[in-house]
MDAnalysis code that builds the backbone (N, CA, C; Angstrom):
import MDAnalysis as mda
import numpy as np

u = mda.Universe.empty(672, n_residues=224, atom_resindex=np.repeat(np.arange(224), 3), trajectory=True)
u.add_TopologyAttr("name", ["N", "CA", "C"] * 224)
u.add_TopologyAttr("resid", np.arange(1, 225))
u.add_TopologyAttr("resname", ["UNK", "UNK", "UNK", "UNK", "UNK", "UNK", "UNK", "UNK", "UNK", "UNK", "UNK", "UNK", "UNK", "UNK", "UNK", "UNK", "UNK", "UNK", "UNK", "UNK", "UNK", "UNK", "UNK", "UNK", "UNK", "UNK", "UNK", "UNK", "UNK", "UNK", "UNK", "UNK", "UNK", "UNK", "UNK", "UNK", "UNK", "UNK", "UNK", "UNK", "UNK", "UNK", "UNK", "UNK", "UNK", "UNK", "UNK", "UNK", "UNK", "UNK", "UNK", "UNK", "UNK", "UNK", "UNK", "UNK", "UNK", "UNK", "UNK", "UNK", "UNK", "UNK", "UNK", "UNK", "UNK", "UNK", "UNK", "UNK", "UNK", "UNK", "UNK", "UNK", "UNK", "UNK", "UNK", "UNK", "UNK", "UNK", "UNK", "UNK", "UNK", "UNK", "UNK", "UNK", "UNK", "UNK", "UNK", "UNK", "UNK", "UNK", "UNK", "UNK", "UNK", "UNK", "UNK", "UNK", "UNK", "UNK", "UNK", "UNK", "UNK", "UNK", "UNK", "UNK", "UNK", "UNK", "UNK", "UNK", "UNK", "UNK", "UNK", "UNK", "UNK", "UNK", "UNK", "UNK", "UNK", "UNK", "UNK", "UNK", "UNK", "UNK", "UNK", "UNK", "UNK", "UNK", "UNK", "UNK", "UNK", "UNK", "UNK", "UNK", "UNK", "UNK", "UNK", "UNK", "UNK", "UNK", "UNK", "UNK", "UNK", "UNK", "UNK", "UNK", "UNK", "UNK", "UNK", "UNK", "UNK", "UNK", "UNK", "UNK", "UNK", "UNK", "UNK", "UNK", "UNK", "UNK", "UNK", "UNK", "UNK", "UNK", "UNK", "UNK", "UNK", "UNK", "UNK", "UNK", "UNK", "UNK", "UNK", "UNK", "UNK", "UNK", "UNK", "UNK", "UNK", "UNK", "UNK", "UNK", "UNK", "UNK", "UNK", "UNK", "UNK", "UNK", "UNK", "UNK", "UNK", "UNK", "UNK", "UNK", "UNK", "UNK", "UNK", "UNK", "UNK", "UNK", "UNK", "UNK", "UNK", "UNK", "UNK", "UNK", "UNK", "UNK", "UNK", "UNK", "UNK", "UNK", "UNK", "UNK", "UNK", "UNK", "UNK", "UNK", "UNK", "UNK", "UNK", "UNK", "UNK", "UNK", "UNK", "UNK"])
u.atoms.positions = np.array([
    [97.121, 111.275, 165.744],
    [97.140, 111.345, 164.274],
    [97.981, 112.542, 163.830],
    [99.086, 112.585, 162.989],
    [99.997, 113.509, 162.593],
    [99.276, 113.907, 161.330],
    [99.518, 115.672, 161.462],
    [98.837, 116.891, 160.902],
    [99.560, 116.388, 159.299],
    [98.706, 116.736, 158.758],
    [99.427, 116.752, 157.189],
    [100.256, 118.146, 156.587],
    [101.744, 117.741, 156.619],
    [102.381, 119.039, 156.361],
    [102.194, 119.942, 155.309],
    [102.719, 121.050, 155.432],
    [102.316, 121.579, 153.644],
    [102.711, 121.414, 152.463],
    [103.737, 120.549, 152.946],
    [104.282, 119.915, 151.313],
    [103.247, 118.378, 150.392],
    [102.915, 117.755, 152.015],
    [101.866, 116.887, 151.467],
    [100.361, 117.518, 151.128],
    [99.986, 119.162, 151.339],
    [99.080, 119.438, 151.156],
    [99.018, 120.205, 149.474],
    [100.563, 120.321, 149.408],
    [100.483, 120.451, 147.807],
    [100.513, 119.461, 146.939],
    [100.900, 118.717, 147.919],
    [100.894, 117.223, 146.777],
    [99.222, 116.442, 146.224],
    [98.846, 116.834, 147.654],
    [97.349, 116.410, 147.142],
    [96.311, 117.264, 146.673],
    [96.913, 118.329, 146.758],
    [96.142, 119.929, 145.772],
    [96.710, 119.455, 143.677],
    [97.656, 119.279, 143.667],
    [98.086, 118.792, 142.806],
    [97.392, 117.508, 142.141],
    [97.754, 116.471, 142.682],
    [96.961, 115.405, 142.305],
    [95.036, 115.264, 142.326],
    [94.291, 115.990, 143.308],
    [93.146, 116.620, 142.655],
    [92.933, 117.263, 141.814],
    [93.549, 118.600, 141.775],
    [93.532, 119.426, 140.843],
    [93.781, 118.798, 139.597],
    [94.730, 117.504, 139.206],
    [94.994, 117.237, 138.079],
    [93.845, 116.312, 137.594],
    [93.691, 115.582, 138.568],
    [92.339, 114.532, 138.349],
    [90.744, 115.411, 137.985],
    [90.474, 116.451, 138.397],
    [89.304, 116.886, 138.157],
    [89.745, 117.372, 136.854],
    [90.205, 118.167, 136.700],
    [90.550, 118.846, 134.758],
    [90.806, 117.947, 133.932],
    [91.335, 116.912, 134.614],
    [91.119, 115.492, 133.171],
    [89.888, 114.622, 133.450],
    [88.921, 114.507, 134.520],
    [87.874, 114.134, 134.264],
    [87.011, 114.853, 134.114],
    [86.409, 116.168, 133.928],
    [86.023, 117.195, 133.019],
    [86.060, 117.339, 131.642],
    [87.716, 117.221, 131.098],
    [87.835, 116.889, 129.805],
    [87.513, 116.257, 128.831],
    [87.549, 114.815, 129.717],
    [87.375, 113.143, 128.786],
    [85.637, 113.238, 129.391],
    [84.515, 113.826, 130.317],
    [83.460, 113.634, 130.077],
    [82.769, 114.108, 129.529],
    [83.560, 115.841, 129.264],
    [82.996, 116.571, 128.236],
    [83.291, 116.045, 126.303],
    [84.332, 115.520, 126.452],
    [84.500, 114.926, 125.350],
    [83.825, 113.376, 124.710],
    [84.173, 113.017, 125.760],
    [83.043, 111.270, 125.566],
    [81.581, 111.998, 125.117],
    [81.062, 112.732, 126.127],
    [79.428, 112.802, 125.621],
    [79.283, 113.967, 124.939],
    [80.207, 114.404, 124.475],
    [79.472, 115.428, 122.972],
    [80.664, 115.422, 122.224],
    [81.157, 114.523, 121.919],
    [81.722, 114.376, 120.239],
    [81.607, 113.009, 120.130],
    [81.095, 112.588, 118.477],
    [81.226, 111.271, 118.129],
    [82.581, 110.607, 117.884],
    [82.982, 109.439, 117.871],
    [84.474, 108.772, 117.674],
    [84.458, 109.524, 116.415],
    [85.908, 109.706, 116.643],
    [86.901, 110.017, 115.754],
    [86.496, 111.843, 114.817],
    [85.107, 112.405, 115.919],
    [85.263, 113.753, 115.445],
    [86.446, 113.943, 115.668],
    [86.606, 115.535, 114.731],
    [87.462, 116.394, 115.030],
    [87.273, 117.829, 115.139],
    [87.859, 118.437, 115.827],
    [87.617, 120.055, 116.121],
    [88.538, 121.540, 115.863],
    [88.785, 121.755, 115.026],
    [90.018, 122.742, 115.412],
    [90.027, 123.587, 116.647],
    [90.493, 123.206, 117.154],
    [90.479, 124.056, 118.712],
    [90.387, 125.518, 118.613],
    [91.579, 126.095, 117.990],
    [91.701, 127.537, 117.970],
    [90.389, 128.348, 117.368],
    [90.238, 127.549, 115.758],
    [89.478, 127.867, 115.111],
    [87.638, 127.781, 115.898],
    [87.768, 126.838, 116.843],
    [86.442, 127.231, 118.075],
    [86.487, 128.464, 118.915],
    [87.871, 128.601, 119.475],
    [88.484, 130.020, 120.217],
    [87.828, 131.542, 119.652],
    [88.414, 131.100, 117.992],
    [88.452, 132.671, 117.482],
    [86.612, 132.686, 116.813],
    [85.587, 131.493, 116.883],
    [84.509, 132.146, 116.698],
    [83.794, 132.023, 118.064],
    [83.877, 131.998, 118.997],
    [83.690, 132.626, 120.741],
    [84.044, 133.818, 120.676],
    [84.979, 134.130, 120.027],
    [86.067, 136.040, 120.568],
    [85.326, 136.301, 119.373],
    [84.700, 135.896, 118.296],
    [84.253, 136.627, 116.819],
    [85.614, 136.827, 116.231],
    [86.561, 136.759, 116.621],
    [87.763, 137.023, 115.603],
    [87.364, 136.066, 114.070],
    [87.664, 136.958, 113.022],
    [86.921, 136.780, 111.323],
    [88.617, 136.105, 110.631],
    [89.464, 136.105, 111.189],
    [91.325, 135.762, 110.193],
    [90.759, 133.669, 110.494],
    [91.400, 133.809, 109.275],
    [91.560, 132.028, 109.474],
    [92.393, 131.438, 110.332],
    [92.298, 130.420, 110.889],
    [92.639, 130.028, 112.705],
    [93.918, 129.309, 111.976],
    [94.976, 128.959, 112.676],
    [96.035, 128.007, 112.500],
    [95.419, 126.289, 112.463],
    [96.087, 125.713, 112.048],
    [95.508, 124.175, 112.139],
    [96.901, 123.354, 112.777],
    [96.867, 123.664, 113.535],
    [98.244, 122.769, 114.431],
    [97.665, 122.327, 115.953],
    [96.086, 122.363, 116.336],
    [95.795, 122.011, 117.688],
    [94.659, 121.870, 117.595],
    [94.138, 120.695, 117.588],
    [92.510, 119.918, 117.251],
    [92.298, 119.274, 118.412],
    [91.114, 119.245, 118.965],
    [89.998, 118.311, 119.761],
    [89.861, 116.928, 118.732],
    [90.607, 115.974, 118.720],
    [89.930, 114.641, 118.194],
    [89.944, 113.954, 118.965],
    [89.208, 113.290, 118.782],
    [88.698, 112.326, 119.865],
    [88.759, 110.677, 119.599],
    [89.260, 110.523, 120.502],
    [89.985, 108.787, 119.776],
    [90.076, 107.956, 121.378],
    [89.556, 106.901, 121.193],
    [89.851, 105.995, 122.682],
    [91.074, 104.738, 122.100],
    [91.652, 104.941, 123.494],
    [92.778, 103.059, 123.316],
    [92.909, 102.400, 124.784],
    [92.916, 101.299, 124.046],
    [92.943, 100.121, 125.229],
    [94.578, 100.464, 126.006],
    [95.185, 101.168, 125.604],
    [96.831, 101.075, 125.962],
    [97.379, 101.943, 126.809],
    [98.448, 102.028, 126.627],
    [99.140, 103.136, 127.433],
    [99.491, 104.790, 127.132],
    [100.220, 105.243, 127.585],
    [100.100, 106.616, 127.275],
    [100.381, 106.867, 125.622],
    [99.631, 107.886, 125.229],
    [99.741, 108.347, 123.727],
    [99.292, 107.147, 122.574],
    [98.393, 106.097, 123.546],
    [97.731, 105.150, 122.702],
    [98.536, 104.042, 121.811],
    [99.572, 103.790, 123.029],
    [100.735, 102.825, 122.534],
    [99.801, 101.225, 123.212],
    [99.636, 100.198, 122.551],
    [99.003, 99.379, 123.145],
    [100.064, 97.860, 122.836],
    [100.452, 97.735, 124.306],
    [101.327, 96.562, 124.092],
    [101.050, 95.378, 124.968],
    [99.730, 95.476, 126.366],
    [99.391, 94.210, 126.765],
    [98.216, 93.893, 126.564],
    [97.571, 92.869, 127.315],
    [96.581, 92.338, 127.955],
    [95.679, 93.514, 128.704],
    [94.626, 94.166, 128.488],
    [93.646, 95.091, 128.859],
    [93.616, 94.929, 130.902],
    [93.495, 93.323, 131.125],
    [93.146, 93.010, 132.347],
    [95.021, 93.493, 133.202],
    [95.597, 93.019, 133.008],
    [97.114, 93.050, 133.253],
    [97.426, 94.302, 133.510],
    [97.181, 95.061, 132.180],
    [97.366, 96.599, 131.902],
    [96.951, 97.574, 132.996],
    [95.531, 96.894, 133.371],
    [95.167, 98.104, 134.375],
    [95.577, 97.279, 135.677],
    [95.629, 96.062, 135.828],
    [96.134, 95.455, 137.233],
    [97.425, 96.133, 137.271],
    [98.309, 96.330, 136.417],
    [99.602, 97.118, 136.610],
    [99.728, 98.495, 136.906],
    [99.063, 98.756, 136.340],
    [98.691, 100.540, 136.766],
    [98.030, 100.537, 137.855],
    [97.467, 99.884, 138.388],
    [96.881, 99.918, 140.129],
    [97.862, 99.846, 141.127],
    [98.796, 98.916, 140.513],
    [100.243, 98.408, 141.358],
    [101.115, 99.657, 140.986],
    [101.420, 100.322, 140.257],
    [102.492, 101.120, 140.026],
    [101.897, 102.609, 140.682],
    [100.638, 102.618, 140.427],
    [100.033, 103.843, 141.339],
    [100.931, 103.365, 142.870],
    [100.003, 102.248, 143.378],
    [100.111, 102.244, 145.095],
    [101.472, 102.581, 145.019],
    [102.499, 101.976, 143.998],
    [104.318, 101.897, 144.527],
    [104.487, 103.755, 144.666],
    [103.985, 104.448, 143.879],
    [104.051, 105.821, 143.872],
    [103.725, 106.472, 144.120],
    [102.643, 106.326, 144.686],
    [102.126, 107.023, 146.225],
    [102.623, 106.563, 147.404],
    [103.284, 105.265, 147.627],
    [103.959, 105.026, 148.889],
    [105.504, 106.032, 148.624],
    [106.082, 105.810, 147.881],
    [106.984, 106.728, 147.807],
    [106.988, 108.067, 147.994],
    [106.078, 108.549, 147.245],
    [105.427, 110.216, 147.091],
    [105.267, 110.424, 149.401],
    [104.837, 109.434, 149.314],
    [104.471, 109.847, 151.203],
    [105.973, 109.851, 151.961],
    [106.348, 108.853, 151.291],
    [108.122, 108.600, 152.137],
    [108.793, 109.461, 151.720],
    [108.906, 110.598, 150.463],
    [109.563, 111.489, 150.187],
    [109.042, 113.139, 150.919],
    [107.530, 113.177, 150.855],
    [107.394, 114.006, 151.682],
    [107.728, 114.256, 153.214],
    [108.073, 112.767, 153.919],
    [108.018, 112.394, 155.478],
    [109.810, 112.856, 155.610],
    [110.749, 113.315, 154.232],
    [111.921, 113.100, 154.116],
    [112.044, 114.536, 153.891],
    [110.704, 115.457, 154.085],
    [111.121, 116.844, 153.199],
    [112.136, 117.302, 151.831],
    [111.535, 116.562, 151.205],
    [112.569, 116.589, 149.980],
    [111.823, 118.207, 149.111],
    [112.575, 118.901, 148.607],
    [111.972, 120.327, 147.448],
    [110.727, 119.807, 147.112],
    [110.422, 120.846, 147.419],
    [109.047, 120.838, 146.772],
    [108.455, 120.576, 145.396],
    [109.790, 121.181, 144.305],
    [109.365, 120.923, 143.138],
    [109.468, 119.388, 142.659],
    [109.935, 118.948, 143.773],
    [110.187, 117.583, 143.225],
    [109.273, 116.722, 143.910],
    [108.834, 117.021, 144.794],
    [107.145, 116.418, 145.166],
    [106.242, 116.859, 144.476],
    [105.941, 117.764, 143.739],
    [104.673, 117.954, 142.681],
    [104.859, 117.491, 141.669],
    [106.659, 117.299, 141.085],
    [107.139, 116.324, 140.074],
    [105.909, 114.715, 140.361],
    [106.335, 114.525, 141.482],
    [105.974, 112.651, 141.444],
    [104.552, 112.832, 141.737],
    [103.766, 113.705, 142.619],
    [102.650, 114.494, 142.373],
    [101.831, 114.288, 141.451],
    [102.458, 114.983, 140.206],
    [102.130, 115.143, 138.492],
    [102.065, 113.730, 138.030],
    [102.994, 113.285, 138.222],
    [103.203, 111.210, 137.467],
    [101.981, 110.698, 138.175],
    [101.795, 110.651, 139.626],
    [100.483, 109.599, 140.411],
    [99.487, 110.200, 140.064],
    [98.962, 111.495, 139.787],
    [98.084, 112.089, 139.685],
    [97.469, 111.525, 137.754],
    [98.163, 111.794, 136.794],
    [97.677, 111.101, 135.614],
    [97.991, 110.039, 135.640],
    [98.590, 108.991, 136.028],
    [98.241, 107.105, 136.326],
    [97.065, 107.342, 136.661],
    [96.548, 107.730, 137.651],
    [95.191, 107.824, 138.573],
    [94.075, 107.849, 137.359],
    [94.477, 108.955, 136.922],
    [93.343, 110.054, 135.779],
    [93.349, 108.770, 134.828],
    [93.945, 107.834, 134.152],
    [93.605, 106.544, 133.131],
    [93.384, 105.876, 133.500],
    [93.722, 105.386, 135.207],
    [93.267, 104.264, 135.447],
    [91.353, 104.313, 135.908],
    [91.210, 105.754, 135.796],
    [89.700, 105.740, 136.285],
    [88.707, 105.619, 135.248],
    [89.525, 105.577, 133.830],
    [88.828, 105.902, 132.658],
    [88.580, 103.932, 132.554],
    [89.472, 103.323, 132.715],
    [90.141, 102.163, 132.193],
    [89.039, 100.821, 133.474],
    [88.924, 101.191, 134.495],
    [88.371, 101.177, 135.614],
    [86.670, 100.860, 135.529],
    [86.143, 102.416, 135.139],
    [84.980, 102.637, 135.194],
    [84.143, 103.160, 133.845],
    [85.428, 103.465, 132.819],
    [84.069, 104.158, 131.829],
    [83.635, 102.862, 130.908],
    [84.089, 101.713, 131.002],
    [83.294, 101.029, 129.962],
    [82.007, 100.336, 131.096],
    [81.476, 100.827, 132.292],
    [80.298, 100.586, 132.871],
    [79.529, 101.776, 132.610],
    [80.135, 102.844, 132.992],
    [79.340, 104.299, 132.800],
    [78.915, 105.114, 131.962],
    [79.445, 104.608, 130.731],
    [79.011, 104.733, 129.419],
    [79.056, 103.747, 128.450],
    [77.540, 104.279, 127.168],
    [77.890, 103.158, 126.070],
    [78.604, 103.596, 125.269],
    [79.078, 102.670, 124.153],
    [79.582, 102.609, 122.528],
    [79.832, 104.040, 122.191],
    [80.767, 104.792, 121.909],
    [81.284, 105.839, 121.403],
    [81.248, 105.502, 119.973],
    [80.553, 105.436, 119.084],
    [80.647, 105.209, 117.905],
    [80.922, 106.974, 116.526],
    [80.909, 106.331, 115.311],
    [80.722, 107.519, 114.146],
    [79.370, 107.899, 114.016],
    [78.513, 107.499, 114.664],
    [76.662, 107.901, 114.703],
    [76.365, 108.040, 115.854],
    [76.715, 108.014, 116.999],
    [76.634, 107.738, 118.542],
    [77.188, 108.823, 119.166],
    [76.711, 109.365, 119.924],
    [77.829, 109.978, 121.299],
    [77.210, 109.451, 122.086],
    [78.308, 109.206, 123.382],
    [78.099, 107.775, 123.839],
    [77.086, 109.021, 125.234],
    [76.484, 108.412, 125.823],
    [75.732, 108.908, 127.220],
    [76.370, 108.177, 128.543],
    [76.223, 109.882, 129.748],
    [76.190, 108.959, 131.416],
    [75.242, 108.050, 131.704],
    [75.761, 106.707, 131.941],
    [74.865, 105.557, 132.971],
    [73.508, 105.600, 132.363],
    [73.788, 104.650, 130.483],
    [72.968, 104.240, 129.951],
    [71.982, 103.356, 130.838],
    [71.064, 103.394, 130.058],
    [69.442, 102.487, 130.491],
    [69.911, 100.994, 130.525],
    [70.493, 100.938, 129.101],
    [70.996, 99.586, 128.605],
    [72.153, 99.035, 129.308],
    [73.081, 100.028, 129.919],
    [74.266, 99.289, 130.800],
    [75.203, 100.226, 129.841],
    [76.535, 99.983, 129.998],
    [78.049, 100.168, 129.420],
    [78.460, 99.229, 128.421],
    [79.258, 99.712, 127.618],
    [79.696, 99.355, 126.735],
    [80.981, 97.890, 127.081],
    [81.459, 97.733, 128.372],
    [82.220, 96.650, 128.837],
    [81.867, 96.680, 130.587],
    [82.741, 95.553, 130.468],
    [82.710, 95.475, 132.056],
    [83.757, 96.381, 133.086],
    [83.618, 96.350, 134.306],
    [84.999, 96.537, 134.857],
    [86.157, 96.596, 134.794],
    [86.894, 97.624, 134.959],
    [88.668, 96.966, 134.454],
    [89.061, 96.715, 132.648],
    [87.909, 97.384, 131.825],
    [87.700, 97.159, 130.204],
    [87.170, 98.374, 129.927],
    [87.482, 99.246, 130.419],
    [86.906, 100.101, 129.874],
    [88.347, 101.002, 129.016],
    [88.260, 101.749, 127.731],
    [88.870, 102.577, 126.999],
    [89.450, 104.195, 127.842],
    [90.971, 104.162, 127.549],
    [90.937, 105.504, 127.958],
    [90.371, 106.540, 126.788],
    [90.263, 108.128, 126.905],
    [89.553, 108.655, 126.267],
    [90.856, 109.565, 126.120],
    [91.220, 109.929, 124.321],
    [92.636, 110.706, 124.485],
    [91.330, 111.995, 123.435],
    [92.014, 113.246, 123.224],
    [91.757, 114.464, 122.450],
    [92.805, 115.418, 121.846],
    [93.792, 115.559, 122.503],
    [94.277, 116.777, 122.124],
    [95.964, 116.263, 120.801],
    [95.510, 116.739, 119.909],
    [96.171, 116.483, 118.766],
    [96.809, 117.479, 118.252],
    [97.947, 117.568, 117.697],
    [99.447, 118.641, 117.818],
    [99.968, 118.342, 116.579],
    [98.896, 118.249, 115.267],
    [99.963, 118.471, 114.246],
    [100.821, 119.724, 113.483],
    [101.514, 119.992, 114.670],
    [102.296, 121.195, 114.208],
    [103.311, 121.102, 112.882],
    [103.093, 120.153, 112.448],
    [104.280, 119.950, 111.000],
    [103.307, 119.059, 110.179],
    [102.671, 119.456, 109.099],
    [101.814, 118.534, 108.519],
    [102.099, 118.668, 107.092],
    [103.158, 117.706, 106.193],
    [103.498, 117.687, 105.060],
    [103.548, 116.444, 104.842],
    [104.664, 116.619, 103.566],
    [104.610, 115.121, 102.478],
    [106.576, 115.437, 102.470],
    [107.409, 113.952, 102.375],
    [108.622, 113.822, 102.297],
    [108.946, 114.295, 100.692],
    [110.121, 115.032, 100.433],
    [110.120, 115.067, 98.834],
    [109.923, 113.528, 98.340],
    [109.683, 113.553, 97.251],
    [110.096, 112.733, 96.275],
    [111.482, 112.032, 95.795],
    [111.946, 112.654, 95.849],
    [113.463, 112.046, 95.961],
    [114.262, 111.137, 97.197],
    [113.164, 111.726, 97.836],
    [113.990, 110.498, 99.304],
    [113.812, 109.062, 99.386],
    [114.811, 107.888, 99.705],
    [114.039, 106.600, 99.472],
    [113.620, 106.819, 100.385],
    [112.585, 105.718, 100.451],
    [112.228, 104.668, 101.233],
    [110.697, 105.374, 101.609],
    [111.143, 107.048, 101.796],
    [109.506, 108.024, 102.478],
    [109.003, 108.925, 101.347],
    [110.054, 109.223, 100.418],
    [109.555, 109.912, 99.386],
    [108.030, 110.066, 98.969],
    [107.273, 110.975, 98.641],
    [106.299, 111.368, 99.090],
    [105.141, 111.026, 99.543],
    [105.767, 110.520, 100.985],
    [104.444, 109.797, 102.306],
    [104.445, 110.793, 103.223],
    [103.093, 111.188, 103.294],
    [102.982, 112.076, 104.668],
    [103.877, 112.045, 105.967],
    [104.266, 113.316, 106.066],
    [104.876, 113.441, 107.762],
    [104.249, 114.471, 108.172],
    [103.803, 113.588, 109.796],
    [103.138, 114.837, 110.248],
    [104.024, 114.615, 111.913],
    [104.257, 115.846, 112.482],
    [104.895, 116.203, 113.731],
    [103.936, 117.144, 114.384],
    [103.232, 116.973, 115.432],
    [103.508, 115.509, 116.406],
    [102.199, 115.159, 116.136],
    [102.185, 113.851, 116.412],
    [101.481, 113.029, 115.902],
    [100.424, 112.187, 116.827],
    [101.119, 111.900, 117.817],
    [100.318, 111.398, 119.037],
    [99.351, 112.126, 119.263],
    [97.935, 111.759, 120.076],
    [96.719, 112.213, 121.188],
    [96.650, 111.348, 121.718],
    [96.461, 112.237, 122.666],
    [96.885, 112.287, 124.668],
    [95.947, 113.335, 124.875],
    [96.041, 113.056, 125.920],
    [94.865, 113.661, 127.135],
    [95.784, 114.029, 128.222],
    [95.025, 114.979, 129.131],
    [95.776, 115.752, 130.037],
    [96.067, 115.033, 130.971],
    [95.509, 113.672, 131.259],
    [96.517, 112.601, 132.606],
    [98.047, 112.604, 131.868],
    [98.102, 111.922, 130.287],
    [99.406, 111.962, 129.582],
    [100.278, 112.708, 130.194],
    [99.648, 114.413, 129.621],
    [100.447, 115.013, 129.435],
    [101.310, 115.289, 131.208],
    [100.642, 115.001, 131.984],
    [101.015, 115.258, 133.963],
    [102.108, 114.386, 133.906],
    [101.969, 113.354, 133.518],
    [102.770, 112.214, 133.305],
    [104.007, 112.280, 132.874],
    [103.883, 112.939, 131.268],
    [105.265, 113.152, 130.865],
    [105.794, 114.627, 131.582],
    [105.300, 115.355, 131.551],
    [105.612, 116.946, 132.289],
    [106.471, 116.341, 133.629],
    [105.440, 115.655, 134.734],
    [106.309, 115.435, 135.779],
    [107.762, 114.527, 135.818],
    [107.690, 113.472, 134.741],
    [108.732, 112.748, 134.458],
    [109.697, 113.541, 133.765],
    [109.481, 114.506, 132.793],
    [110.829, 115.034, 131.816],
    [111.328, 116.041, 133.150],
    [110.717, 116.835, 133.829],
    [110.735, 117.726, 134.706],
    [111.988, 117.233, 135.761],
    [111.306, 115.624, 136.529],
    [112.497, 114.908, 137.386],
    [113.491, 114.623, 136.668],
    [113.690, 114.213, 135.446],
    [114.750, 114.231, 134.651],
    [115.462, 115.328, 134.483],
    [115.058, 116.672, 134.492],
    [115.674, 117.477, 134.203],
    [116.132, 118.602, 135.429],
    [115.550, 118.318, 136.228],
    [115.850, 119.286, 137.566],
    [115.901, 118.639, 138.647],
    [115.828, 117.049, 138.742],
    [115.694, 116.058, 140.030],
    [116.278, 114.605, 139.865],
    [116.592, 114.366, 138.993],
    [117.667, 113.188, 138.688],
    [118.532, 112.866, 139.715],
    [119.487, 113.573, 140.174],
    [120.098, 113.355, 141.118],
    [119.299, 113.318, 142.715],
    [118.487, 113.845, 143.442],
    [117.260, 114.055, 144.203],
    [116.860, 112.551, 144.281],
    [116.110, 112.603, 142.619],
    [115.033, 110.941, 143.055],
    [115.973, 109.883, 143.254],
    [117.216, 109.754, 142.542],
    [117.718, 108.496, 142.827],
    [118.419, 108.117, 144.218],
    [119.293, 109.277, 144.898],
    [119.298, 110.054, 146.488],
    [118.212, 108.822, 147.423],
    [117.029, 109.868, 147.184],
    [115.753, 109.836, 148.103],
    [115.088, 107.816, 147.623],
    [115.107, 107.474, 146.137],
    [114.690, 106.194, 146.182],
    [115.668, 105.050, 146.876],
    [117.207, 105.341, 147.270],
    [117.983, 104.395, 147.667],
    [117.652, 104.405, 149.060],
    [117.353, 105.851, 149.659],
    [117.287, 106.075, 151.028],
    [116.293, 105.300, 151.540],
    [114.865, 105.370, 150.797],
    [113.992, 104.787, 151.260],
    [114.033, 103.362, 150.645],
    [113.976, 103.084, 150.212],
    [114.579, 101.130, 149.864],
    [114.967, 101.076, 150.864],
    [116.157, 101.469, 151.501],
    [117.319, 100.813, 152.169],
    [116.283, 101.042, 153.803],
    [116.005, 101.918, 154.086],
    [115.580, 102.120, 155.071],
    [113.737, 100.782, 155.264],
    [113.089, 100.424, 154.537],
    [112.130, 99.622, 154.223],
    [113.223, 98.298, 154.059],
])
């Protein structure tokens, strides 16, 4: 049996490490906030420290579940959705192993690391939380491994997103067509910390491994 090198031992320090802090997150959040609370984050920060100045409002705990994909974009079939994300995990962890067996930089194995590691982190939400918990409702916080059962079956269960970034929160003038004075708010999406591994490790290979992944994915194709 061949020793696991240390590049595959960061890879799977990584991908734990990312999986426990997002299932920490979404269980601390599922069972003590009701749907669609909200929290100002900071403004929780500065009465922990006692700091008395009024907190910024650009980074809230809300709490919102979707049947979909990252940042609560929902474009299939629930059953499909997560059968695909099971399949696109395995394709990226077989790779992630063939790139380590290839010694490729390191930063670019914690890159693909970061991507398998939050697939993982939604597909466990998507997987298992509509057995392991009920109904997240506006009167409800939902509980671990109700009396009554879960709120769905297998493979139906909701991912759990929180962290909300309205760092630009206004209204368009009046004079503009078409948006003239309709709220704009930047950014707008909640996501949860599998998301964010996800996009981090993807903008990251884009930006420092582009040339690397496409290299290392022809090599191994061709060689398979």
């Amino acid at each position: 049996m061949k020793k696991v090198s240390s590049k595959g031992w960061i890879a799977l320090i990584v991908i734990f490490s990312t999986l426990i802090i997002d299932q920490v997150i979404k269980v601390a959040v599922k069972t003590g906030m009701y749907w669609h609370e909200s929290i100002n984050a900071i403004g929780w920060l500065y009465d922990k420290l006692g700091i008395q100045t009024e907190p910024p409002t650009w980074f809230y705990i809300y709490f919102v579940e979707n049947s979909g994909m990252a940042f609560g974009m929902e474009i299939m079939g629930k059953l499909f959705l997560t059968s695909f994300r099971i399949v696109a995990v395995g394709l990226i962890g077989w790779l992630l192993w063939k790139f380590i067996h290839q010694n490729l930089k390191t930063g670019f194995i914690v890159c693909i690391a970061l991507v398998m590691a939050g697939a993982l982190g939604n597909i466990i939400d998507s997987v298992f939380y509509g057995v392991i918990f009920n109904e997240s409702t506006h009167y409800q916080i939902a509980s671990f491994m109700p009396a009554e059962g879960g709120y769905a079956p297998f493979f139906y269960g909701k991912v759990v997103d929180m962290f909300y970034f309205p760092i630009i929160d206004t209204y368009w003038p009046e004079w503009m067509p078409w948006v003239g004075g309709d709220r704009f708010i930047f950014f707008s999406p909640i996501f949860n910390f599998a998301d964010a591994a996800i996009s981090c490790g993807f903008i990251a290979l884009l930006l420092f491994y582009n040339k690397e992944f496409s290299e290392a994915y022809h090599s191994v194709t061709k060689k398979s």
